[in-house]
Backbone as a ProteinNet text record, in pm:
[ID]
protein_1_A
[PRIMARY]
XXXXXXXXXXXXXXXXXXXXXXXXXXXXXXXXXXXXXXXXXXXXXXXXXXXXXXXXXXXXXXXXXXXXX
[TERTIARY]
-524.7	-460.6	-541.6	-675.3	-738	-752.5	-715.7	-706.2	-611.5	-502.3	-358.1	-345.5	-399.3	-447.7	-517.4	-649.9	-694.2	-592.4	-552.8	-449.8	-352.6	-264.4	-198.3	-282.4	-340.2	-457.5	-474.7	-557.9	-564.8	-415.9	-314.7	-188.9	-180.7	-188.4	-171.6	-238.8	-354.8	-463.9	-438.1	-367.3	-345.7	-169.4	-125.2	41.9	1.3	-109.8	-88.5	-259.1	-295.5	-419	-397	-505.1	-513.1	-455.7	-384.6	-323.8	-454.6	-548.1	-667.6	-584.1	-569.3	-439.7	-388.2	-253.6	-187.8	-238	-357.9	-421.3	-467	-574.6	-585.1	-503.4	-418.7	-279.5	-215.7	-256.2	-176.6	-283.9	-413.6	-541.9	-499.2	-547.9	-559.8	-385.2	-312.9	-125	-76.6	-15.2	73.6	211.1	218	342.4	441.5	329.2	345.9	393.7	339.3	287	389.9	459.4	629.2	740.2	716.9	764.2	780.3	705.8	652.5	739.1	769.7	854.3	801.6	621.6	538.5	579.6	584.8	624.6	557.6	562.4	556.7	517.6	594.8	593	773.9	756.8	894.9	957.3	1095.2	1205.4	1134.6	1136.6	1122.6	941.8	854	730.3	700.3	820.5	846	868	1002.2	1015.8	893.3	832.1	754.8	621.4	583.4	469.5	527	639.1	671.6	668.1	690.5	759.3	619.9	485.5	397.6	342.2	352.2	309.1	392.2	474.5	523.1	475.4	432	405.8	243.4	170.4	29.9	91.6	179.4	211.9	244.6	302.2	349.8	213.4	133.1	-51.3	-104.6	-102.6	-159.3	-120.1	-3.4	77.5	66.4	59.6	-2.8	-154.3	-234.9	-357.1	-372.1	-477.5	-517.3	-569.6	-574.7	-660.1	-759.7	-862.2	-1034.6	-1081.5	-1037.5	-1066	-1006.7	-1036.6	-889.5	-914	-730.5	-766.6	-794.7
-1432.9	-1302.3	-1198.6	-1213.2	-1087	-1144.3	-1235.3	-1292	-1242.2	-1204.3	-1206.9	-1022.9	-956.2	-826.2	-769.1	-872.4	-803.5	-828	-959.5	-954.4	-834.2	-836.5	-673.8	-558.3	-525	-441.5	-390.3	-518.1	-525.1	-528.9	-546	-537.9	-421	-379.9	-208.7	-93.8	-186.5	-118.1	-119.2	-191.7	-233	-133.7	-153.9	-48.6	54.6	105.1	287.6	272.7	190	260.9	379.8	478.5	584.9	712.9	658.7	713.7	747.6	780.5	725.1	810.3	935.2	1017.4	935.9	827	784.1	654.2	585.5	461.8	490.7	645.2	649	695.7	760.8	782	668.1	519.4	365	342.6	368.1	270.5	382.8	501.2	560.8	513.2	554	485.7	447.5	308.7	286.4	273.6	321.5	402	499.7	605.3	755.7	717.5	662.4	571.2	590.1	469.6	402	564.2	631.3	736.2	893	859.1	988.8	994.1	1047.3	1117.9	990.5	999.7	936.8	975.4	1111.7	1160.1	1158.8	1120.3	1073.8	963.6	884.2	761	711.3	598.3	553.9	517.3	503	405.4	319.2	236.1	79	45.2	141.6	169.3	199.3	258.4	314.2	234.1	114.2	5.9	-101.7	-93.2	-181.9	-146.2	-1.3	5.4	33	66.8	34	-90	-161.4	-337.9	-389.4	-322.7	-410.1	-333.4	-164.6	-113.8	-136.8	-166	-264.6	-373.5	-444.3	-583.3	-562.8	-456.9	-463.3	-351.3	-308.9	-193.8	-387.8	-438.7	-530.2	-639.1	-640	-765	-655.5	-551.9	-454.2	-433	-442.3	-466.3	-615.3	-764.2	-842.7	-843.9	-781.1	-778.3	-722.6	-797.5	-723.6	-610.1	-522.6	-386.1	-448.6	-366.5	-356.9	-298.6	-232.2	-224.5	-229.4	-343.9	-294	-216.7	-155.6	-77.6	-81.1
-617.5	-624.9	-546.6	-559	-514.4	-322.3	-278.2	-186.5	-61.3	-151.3	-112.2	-126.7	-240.7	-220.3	-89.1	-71.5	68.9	203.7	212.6	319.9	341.8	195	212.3	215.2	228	293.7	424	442.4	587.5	670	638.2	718.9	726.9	602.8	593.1	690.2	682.7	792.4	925.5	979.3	1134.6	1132.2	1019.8	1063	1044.9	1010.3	958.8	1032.9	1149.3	1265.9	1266	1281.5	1321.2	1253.4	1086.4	1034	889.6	884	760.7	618.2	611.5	518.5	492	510.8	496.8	420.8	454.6	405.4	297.6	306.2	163.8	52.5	56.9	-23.8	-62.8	0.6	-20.2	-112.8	-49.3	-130.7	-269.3	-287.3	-411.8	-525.3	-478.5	-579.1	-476.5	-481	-408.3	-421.4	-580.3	-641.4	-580.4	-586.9	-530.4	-338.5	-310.8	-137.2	-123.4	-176.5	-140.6	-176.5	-278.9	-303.2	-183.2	-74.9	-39	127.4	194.2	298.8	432.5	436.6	524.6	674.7	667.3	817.4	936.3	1053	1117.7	1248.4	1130.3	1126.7	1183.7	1243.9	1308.8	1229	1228.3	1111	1059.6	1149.4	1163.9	1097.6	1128	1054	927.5	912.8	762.8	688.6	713	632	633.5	744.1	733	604.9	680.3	528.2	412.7	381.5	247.9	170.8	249	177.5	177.2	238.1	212.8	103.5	70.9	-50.6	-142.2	-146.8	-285.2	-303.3	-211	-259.8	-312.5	-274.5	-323.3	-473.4	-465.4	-606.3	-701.3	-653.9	-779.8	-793.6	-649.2	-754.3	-796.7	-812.6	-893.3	-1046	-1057.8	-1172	-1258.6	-1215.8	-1269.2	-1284.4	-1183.3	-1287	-1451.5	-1487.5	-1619.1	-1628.6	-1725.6	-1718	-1722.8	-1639.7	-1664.7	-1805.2	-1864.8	-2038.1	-2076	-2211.3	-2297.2	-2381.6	-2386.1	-2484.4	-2696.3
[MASK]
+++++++++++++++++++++++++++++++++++++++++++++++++++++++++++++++++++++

């Protein structure tokens, strides 16, 4: 899992080059991420970093919490 986390990562990192705002707004929620306008950025860019911040929003979601409560 945490394998497949860094891969979506690093993809992330190579579609949103030169974009660092935008990476860290994915790294910090990638909730909010998929939620947000991500202006200017192309169509076709747009779908693309979305579908990969969902897919790191949902191995984020099968991990366990770090404390329980």
């Amino acid at each position: 899992m945490k394998g497949e986390l860094v891969k979506l990562l690093s993809r992330a990192d190579v579609l949103l080059a030169g974009r660092p705002e935008l990476m860290q707004a994915l790294r910090n929620d990638p909730a909010v991420f998929i939620a947000s306008p991500l202006n200017g950025l192309r169509p076709q860019q747009k779908r693309k970093v979305r579908a990969v911040a969902k897919k790191i929003h949902a191995v984020l979601r099968t991990q366990p919490p770090l404390l329980p409560l």
